[in-house]
N, C-alpha and C positions, 0 to 999 in steps of 0.2 A: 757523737757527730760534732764536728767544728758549729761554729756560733753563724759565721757566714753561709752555712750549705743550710742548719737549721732554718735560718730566716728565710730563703730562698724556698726552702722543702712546703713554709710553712705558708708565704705568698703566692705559692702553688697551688694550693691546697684551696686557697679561699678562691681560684679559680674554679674547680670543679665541688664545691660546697658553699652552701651559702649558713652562714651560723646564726642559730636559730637566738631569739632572745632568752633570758631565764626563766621569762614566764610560761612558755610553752613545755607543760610535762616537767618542768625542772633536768630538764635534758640535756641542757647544755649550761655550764656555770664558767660564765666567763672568770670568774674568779679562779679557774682551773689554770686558766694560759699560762704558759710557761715558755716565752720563746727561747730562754737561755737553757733549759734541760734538753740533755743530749740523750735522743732514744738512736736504736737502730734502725738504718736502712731496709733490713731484713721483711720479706713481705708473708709475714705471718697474720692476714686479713681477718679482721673481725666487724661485724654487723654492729654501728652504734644504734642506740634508742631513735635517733632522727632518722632509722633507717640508711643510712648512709655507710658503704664501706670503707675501711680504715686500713692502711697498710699493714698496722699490728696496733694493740693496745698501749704503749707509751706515747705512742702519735695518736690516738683519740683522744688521751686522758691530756696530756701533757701541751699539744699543740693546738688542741678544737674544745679543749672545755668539755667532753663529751665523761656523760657518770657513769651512762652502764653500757655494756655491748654482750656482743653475744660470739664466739667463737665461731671462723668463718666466715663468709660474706656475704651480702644480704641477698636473698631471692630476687630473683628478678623482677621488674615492676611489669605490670600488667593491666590494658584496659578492658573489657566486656562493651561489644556493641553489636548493635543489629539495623538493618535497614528491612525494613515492609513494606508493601502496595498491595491495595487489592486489588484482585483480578474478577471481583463480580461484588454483591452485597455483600457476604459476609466469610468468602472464601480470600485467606490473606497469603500472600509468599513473602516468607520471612529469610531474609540472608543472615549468618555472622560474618558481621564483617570486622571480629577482635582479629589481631594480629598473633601469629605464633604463640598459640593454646594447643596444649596434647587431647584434650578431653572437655565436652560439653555436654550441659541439659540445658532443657525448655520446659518452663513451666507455666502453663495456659492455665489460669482463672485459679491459682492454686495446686491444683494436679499437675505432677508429673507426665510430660508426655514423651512415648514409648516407640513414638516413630523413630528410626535415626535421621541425620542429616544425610543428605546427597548434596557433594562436593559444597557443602554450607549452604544448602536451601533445604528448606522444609515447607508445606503446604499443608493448610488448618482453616477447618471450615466452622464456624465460630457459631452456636445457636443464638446471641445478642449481638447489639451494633456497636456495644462499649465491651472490651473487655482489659483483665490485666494479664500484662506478658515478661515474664522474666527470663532473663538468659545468665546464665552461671560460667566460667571457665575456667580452667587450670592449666597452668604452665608446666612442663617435665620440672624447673627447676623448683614445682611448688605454692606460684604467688597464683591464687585463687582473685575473683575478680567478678562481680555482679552487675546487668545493668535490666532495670525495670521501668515497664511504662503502661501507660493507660493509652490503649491504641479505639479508633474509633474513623469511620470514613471522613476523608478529609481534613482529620486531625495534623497543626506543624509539625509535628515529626515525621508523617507519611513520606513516604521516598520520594515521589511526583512535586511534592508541595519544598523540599530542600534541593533538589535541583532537575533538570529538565531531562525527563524520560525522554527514552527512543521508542516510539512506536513504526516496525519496521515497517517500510514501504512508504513513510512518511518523512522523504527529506527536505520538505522544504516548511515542517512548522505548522501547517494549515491543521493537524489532524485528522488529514484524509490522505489514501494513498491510488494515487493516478497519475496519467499521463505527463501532468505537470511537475511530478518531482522527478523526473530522469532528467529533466534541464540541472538540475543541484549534482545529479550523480557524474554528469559526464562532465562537470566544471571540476569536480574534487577526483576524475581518474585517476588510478594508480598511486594514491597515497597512501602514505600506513598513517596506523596509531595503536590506543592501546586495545585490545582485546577484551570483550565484556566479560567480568569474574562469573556471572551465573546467567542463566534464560528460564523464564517461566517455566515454560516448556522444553525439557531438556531433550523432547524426542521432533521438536518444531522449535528450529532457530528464529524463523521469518514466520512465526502464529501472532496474530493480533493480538499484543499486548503489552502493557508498558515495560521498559528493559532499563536496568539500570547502567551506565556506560561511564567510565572517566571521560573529563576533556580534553578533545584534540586539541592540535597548537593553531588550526586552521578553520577561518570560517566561510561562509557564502553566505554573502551580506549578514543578514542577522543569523545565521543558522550554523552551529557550529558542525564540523564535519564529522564527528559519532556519529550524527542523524541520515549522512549518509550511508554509511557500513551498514545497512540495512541486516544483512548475515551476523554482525558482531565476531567475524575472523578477524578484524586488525586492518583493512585493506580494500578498498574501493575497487570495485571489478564488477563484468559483468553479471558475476553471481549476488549482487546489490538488487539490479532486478526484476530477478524471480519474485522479491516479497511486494512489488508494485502489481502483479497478477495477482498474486495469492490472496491480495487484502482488498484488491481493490475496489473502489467508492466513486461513481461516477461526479463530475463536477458542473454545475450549474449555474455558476453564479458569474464566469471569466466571459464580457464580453466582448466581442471584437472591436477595436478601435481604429479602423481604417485609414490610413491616410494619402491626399492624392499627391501624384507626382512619386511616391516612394514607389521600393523595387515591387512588383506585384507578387501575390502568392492566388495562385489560381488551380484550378482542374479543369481538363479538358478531355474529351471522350476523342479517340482515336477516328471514329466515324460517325457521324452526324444524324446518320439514316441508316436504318438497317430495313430489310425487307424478309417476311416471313412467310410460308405458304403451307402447304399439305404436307410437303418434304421437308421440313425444318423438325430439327429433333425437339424432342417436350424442354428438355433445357439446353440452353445455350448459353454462352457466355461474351461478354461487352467488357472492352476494355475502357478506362481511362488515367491520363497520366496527370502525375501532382508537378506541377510546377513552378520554379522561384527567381525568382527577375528577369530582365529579358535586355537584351543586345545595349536599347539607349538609357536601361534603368537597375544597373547590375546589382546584384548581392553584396553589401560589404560588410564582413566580421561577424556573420553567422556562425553561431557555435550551436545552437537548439534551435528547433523548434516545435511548436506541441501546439494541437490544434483538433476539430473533428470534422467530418464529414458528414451532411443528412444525404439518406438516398429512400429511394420507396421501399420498406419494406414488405408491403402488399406483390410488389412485382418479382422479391429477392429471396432465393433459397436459403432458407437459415442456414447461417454458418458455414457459408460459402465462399462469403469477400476472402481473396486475399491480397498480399502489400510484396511486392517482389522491387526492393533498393535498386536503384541504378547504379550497377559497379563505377561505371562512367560520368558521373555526376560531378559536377564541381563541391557540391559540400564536402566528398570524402568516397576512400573506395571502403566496401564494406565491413574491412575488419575494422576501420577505424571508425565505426558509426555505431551509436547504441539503436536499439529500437525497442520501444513497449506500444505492441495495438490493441485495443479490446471493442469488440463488437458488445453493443448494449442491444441486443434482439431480445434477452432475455427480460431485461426490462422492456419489453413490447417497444419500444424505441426505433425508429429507423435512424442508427447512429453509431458513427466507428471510432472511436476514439483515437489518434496516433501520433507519435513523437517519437524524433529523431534529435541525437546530440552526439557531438565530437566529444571522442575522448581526452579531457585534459588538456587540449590544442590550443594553437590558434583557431580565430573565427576563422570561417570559408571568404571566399569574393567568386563573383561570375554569376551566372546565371544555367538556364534548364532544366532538363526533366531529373527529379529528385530520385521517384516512384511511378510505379505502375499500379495499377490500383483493378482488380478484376472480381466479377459480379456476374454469378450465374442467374438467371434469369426463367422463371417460372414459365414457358412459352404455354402451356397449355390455361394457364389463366391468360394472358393474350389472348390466345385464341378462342378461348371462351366470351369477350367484352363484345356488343353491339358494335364499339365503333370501330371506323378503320385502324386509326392511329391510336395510340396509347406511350404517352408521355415518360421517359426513366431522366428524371431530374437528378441533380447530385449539386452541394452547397457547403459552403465553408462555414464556420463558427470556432466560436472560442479558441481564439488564434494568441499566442505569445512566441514571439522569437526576441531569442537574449545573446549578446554577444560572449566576448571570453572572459567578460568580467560579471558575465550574470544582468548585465545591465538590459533593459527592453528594448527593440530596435523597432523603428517606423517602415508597415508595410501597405500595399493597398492591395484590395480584393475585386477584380472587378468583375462579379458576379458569379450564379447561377449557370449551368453547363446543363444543357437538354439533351437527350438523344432521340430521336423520332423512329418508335419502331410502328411498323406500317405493315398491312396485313394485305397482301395481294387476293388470298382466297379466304372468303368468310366462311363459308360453309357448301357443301356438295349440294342440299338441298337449299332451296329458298325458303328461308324461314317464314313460318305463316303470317308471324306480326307483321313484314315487309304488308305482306295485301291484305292488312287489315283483317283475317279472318279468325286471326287468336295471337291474342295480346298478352305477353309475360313481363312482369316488371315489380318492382326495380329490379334489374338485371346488370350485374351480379346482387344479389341478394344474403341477406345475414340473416333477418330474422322469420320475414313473415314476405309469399308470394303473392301477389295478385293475378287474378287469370280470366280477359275478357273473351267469349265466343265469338262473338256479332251473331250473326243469324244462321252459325255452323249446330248442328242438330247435335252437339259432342256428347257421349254417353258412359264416356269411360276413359279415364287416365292410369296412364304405367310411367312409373318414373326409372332411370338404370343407369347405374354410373358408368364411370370409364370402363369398366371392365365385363359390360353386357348384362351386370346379375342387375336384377328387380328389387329393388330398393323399398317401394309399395305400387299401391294400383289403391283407386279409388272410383267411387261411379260417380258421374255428374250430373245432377238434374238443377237447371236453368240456364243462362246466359253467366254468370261471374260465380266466381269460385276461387275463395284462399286455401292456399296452405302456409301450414306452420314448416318451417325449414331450419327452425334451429337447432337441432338436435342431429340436422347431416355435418358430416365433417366436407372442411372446405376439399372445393376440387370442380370437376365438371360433370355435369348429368345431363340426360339425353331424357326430355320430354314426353312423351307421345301420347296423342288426345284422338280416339278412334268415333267415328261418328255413325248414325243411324245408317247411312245409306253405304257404307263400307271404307269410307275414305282416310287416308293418313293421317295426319300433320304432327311433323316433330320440328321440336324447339328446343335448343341448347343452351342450359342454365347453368350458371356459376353461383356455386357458393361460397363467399369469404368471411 
């Protein structure tokens, strides 16, 4: 080879090789160089001792100083790694996450384990809080490759503790998943990213539990948008969330901060007064509408809002509210609106949780009815109460509306929404407490009855619920007389106290 192409061949060279000194292994002997000896171009590759491959052996020996090699070219380099979390005390999900290996083992506490991997996760439920964990691999082309650790809860290497897991349903960071993070999901609509490599639970995408995710290129304020992909497909959509039902954690702590002159966010009951009698079915239903600024105090740049409702639950048939969007609404017509509602009945709570946000949009402007809001209504407990009227209140709380940049926006609440339902006919009979001649109370009643005669000669009580059957009967001897009543299920029951001299008197009793 000419002298000029060597020199050039050999300034090449020290780009992709770095030459080791003589003291390492005696590997390299600079005293070898020779940039004046002409080898050939010819690419007959051999593996030097630095690992490093050579075009042929007069070019190791001759232009790198290089002592020994090995015919052919070197194996491919290869690292061994693995990412973990636990998902309870001492059950761990372990990924590999080494690069292009044909073949792997896992070695817990010294043993071999016999599970295989599934798509590079494996799950191991550890009998200690400390243990050691090795992972092995091998390359088609041969370069083998080890990496070991001593894993333990909460230890720096834990995957949670190197970078910030996705807990789906939780896009906004709080580590709870409710209402409040579909405001994060409907600001990052419609964007991709990358797709999570493994899921805890590979038969539950959106199961409560830490996920490990690459970073998107996009954030919502501090929260970067993996945490939105709730699913882990690549892509923000309504199937984001399902994992906000699925996990979710009621929130207690967001309180409202009202302010005056801003656009109002209020509810209001369709009618004011309702009237009930003999002929009104055991339930019925009341509407009221959710509404947001109004004609001299419009809406501007609404993109979410998340907030809840109290209502009485004493009056409300479980799991019966429901939220019907106003196609017609200025915030958006309904395909372009996300919604997450959850009734907390179940936590004995009279309380609905709900939140609406624009897809990825602009904020809204304007004003009006957002929703409807509809409540079936226990009439036979109504009509079971002493008095005429009986109060169905409904109230706002834990309110946040954020515009299209996530920011919070200033609203006022101006109040509490009653509705008056009022009982035209109490009962066919006159009740005996009316004239003083037998007194039941507290009415409605939970635990424990009181029951005055006055000077009625009464000798015997039957008690019968709504459906006529005889529930008990008891004799009574003097003027006052408890029962225990905790053990009827709520509803209404039909009294009736028979006296010496043949006479009636029935009384109708609520249990709640």
């Amino acid at each position: 080879m000419p002298r000029p192409i060597a020199i050039l061949a050999f300034f090449l060279g020290l780009l992709c090789h770095t030459v080791p000194s003589w003291s390492q292994d005696n590997c390299i002997d600079p005293a070898l160089i020779d940039l004046s000896h002409s080898c050939s171009g010819a690419y007959e590759p051999v593996c030097g001792c630095d690992s490093v491959t050579y075009a042929n052996a007069c070019q190791a020996e001759n232009w790198f100083g290089v002592t020994s090699w090995t015919a052919g070219p070197c194996p491919q380099s290869c690292e061994a790694s693995f990412m973990y979390v636990y998902l309870d005390n001492n059950t761990v999900l372990f990924f590999n996450s080494s690069s292009a290996y044909s073949s792997s083992e896992w070695e817990f506490n010294g043993e071999l384990v016999t599970t295989p991997e599934e798509n590079g996760v494996i799950i191991h439920t550890f009998d200690t809080d400390t243990n050691s964990v090795c992972l092995r691999i091998e390359t088609e082309t041969g370069c083998q490759a080890e990496q070991c650790l001593e894993i333990f809860p909460g230890a720096p290497q834990e995957m949670c503790q190197v970078t910030d897991c996705v807990w789906p349903g939780d896009a906004n960071g709080n580590a709870k998943a409710n209402i409040y993070d579909l405001l994060n999901i409907g600001l990052g609509y419609g964007t991709g990213g990358p797709e999570r490599p493994f899921f805890p639970n590979d038969n539950d995408h959106i199961a409560w539990a830490p996920n490990f995710s690459w970073d998107w290129n996009d954030w919502a304020g501090g929260v970067n948008y993996k945490h939105l992909d709730c699913d882990g497909d690549g892509y923000i959509d309504e199937m984001d969330t399902d994992a906000i039902g699925h996990n979710y954690s009621p929130e207690f702590d967001v309180v409202s901060n009202p302010v005056a002159d801003a656009p109002p966010l209020y509810l209001a009951f369709e009618d004011s007064i309702i009237y009930i009698n003999g002929d009104t079915p055991p339930y019925f239903e009341v509407e009221a509408g959710l509404y947001m600024g109004s004609s001299s105090l419009p809406a501007s740049d609404v993109h979410g809002m998340a907030f809840h409702f109290n209502y009485p639950i004493g009056l409300t048939v479980p799991h019966s509210i429901t939220i019907d969007y106003n196609d017609n609404s200025f915030f958006g017509q309904i395909h372009d609106v996300l919604t997450v509602g959850q009734d907390l009945v179940d936590y004995e709570i009279g309380r609905y949780d709900l939140a609406f946000s624009r897809k990825n949009d602009n904020g809204s402007n304007g004003f009006g009815k957002v929703a409807t809001i509809r409540f079936i209504v226990n009439g036979d407990i109504i009509d079971g109460r002493s008095e005429p009227e009986t109060p169905f209140i409904i109230s706002l709380g834990g309110i946040l509306l954020v515009d299209e940049n996530g920011a919070p926006l200033e609203y006022a609440v101006p109040g509490a929404d009653t509705l008056r339902i009022i009982q035209q006919v109490v009962a066919a009979e006159k009740p005996a407490e009316k004239a003083g001649a037998f007194l039941a109370f507290p009415n409605p009643a939970s635990q424990t009855l009181f029951l005055q005669f006055g000077r009625m000669a009464v000798e015997r009580l039957v008690l019968n619920n709504l459906f006529g059957q005889e529930v008990f009967q008891a004799p009574v001897s003097g003027q006052n007389m408890t029962l225990d009543v905790s053990q009827l299920a709520n509803g209404i029951y039909w009294l009736t106290a028979y006296t010496k001299d043949g006479q009636r008197l029935v009384s109708r009793i609520v249990i709640e």
